[in-house]
Backbone as JSON, one array per atom type, in Angstrom:
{
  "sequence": "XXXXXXXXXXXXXXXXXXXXXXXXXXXXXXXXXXXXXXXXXXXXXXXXXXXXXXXXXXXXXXXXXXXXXXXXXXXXXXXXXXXXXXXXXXXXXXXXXXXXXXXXXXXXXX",
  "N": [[-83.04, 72.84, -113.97], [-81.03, 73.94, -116.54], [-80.19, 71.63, -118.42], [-82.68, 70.13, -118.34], [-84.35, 72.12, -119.59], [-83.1, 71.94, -122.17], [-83.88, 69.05, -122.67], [-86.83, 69.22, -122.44], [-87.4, 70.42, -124.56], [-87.04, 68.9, -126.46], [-88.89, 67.19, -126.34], [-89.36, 65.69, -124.26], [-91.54, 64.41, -121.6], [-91.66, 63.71, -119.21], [-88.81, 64.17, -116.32], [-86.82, 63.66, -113.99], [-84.48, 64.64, -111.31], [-81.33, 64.62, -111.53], [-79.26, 64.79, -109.54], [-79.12, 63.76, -106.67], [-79.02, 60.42, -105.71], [-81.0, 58.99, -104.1], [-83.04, 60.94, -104.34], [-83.7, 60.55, -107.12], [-84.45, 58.38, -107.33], [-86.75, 58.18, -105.74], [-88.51, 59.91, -107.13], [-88.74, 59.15, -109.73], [-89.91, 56.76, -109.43], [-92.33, 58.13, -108.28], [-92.72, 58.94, -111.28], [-93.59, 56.42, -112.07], [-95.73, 55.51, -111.26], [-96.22, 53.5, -108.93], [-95.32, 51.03, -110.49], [-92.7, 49.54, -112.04], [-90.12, 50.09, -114.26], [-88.91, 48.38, -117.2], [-87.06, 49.02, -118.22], [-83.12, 50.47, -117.94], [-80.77, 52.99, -118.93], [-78.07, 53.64, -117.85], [-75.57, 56.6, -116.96], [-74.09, 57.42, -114.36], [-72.31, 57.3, -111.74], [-71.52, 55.14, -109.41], [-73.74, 54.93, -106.81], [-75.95, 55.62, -108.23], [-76.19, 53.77, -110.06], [-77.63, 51.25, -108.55], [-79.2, 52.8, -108.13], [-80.64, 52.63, -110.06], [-80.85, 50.09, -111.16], [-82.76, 49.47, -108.79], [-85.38, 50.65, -109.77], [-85.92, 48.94, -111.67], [-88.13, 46.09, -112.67], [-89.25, 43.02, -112.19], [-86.82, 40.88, -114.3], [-85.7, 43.0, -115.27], [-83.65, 45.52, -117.42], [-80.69, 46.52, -117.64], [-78.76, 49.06, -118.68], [-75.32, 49.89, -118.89], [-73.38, 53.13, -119.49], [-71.76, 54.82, -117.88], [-68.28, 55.35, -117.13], [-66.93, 54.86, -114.26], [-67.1, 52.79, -111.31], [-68.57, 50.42, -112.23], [-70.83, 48.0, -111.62], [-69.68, 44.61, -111.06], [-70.27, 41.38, -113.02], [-71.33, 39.05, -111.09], [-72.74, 40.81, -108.98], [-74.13, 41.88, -110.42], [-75.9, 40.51, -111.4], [-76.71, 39.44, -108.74], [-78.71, 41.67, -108.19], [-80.1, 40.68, -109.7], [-80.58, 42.05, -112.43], [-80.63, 42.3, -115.66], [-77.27, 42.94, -117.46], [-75.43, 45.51, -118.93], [-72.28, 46.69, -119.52], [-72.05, 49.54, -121.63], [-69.16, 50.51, -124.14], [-69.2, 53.55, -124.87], [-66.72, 55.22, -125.51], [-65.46, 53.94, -127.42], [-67.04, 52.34, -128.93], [-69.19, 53.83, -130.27], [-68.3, 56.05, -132.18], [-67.14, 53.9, -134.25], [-68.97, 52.43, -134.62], [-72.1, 53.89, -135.05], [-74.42, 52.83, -135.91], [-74.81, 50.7, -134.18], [-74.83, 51.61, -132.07], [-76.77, 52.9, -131.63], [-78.9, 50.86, -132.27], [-78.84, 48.57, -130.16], [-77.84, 50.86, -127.36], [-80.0, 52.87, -127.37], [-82.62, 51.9, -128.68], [-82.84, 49.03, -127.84], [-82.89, 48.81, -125.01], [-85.07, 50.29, -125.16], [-87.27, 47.93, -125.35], [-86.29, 45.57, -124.03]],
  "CA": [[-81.72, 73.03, -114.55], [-81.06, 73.83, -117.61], [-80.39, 70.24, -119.13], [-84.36, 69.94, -118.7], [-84.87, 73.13, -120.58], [-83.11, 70.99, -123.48], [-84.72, 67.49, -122.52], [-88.24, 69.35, -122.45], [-87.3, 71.04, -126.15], [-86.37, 67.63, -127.46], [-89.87, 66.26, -126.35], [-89.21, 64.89, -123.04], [-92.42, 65.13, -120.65], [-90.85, 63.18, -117.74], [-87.94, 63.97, -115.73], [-85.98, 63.81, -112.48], [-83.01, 65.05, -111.18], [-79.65, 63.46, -111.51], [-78.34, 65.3, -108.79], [-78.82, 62.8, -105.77], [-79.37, 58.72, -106.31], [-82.05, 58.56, -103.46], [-84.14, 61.66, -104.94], [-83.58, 60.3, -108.11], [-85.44, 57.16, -107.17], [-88.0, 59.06, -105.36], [-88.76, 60.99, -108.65], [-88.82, 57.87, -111.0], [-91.01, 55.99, -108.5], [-93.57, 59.28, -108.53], [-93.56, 58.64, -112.68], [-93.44, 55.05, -112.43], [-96.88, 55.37, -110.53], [-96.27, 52.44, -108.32], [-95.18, 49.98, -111.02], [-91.15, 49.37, -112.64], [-89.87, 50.17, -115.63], [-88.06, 47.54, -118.16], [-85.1, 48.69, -118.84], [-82.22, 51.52, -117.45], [-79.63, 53.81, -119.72], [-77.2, 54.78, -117.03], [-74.48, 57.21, -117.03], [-73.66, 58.11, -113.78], [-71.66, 56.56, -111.13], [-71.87, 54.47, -107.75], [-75.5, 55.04, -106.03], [-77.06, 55.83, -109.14], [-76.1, 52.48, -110.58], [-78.19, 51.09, -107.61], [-80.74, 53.75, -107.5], [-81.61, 52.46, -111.58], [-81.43, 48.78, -110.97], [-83.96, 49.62, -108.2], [-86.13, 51.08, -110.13], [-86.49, 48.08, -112.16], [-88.76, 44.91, -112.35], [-88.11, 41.69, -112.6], [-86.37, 40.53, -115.79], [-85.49, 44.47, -116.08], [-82.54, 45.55, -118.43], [-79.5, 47.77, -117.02], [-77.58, 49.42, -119.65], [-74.24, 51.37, -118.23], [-72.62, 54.12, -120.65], [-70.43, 55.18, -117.04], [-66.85, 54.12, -116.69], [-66.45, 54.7, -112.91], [-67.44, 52.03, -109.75], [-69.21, 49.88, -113.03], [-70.82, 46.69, -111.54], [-69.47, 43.48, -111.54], [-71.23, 40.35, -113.62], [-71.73, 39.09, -110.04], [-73.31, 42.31, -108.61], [-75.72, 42.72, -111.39], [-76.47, 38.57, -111.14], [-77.2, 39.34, -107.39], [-79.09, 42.5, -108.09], [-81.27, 40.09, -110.51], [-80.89, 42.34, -113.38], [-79.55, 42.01, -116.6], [-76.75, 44.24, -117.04], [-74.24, 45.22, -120.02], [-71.73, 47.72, -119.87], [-71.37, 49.63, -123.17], [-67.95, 51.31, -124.14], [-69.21, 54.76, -125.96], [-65.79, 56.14, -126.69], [-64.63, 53.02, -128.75], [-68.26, 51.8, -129.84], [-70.07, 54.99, -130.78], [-67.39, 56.37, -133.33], [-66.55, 53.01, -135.41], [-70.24, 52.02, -135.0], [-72.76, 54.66, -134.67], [-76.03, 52.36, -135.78], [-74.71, 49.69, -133.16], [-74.96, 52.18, -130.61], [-78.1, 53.42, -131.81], [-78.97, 49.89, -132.11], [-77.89, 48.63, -128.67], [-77.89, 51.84, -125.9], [-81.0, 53.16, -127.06], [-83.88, 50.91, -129.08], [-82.66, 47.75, -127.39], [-83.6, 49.01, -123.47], [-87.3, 50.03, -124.83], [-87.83, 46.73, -125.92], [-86.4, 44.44, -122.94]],
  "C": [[-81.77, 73.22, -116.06], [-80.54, 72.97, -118.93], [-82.11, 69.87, -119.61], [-84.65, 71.12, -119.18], [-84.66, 72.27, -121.92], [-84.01, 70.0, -124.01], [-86.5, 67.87, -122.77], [-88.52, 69.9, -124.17], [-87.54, 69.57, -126.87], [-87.84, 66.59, -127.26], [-90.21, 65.26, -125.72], [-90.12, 65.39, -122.27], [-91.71, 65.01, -119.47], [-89.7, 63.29, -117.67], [-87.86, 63.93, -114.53], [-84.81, 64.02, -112.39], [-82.19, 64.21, -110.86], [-78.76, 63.9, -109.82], [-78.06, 64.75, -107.28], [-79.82, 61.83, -106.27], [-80.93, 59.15, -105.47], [-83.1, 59.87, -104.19], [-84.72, 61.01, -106.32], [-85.06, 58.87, -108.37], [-86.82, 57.64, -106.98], [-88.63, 59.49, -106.53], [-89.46, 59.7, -109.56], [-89.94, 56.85, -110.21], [-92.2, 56.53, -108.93], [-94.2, 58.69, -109.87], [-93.9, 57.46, -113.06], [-95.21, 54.82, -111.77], [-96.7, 53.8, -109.61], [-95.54, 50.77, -109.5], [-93.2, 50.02, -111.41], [-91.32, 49.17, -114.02], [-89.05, 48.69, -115.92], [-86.72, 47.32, -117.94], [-84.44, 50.35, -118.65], [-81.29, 52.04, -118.31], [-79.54, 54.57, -118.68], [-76.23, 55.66, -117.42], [-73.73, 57.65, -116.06], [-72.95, 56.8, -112.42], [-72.05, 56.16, -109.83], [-72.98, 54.07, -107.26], [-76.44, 54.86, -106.65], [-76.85, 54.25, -109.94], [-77.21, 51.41, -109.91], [-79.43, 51.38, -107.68], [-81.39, 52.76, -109.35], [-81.9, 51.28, -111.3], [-82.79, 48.81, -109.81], [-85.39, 49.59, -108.27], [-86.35, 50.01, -111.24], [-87.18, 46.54, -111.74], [-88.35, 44.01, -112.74], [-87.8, 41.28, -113.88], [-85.88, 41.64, -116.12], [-83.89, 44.07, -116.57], [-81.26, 46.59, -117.48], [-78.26, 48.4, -117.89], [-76.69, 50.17, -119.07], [-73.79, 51.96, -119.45], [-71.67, 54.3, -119.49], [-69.35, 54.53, -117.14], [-66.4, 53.57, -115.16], [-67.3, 54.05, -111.96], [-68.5, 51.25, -110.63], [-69.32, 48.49, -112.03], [-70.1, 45.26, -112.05], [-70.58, 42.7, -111.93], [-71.97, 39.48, -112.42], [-72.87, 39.8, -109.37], [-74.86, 41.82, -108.94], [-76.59, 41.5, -111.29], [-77.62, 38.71, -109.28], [-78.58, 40.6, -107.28], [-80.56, 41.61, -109.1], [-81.7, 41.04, -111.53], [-79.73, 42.13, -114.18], [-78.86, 43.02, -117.1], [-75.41, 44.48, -118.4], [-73.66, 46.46, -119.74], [-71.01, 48.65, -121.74], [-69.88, 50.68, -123.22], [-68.2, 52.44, -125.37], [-67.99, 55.19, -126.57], [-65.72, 54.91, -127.78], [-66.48, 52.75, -129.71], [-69.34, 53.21, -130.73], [-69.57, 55.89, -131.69], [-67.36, 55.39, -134.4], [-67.84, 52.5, -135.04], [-71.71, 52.52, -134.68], [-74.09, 53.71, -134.79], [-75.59, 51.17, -134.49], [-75.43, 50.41, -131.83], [-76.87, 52.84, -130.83], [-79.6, 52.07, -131.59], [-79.67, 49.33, -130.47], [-78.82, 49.55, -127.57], [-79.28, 52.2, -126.31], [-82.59, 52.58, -127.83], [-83.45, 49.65, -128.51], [-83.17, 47.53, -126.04], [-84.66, 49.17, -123.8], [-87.8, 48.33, -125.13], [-87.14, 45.92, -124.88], [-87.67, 44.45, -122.49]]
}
């Protein structure tokens, strides 16, 4: 697709497609070589919320950016990851290093 024409410009080796949860996993598994990542920057809704916590190990991180079918504090408790929903429109305007902060140097480092 041509999102990974961008993502591969910008210096991205690894991807997988967004376009179904269970491939998605499949995919991230492949690059994960058998092991789990850290920590998740979601965006997408329902399955894929699922399919990322999946794909993490224990103690992993779960960042949401989505608004729609967002886990409950429950959920994410039961799912045994740790889980924050961030609010981009309000937080990423009136505090751009937060978010920079935060959504994306804060998941490499869980």
């Amino acid at each position: 697709p041509w999102k990974h024409h961008t993502l591969r410009s910008l210096g991205c080796r690894r991807l997988v497609s967004s376009r179904h949860a269970g491939a998605s996993v499949v995919g991230l598994v492949g690059l994960l070589r058998g092991s789990r990542a850290h920590a998740a920057l979601n965006s997408l809704s329902a399955d894929f919320i699922a399919a990322s916590s999946a794909a993490l190990g224990e103690r992993g991180r779960l960042e949401e950016i989505g608004k729609r079918g967002v886990w409950s504090d429950g959920r994410a408790a039961a799912a045994g990851v740790a889980y924050a929903v961030l609010d981009m429109a309000t937080e990423v305007p009136s505090r751009p290093g937060w978010f920079l902060r935060r959504g994306v140097q804060g998941p490499a480092r869980a």
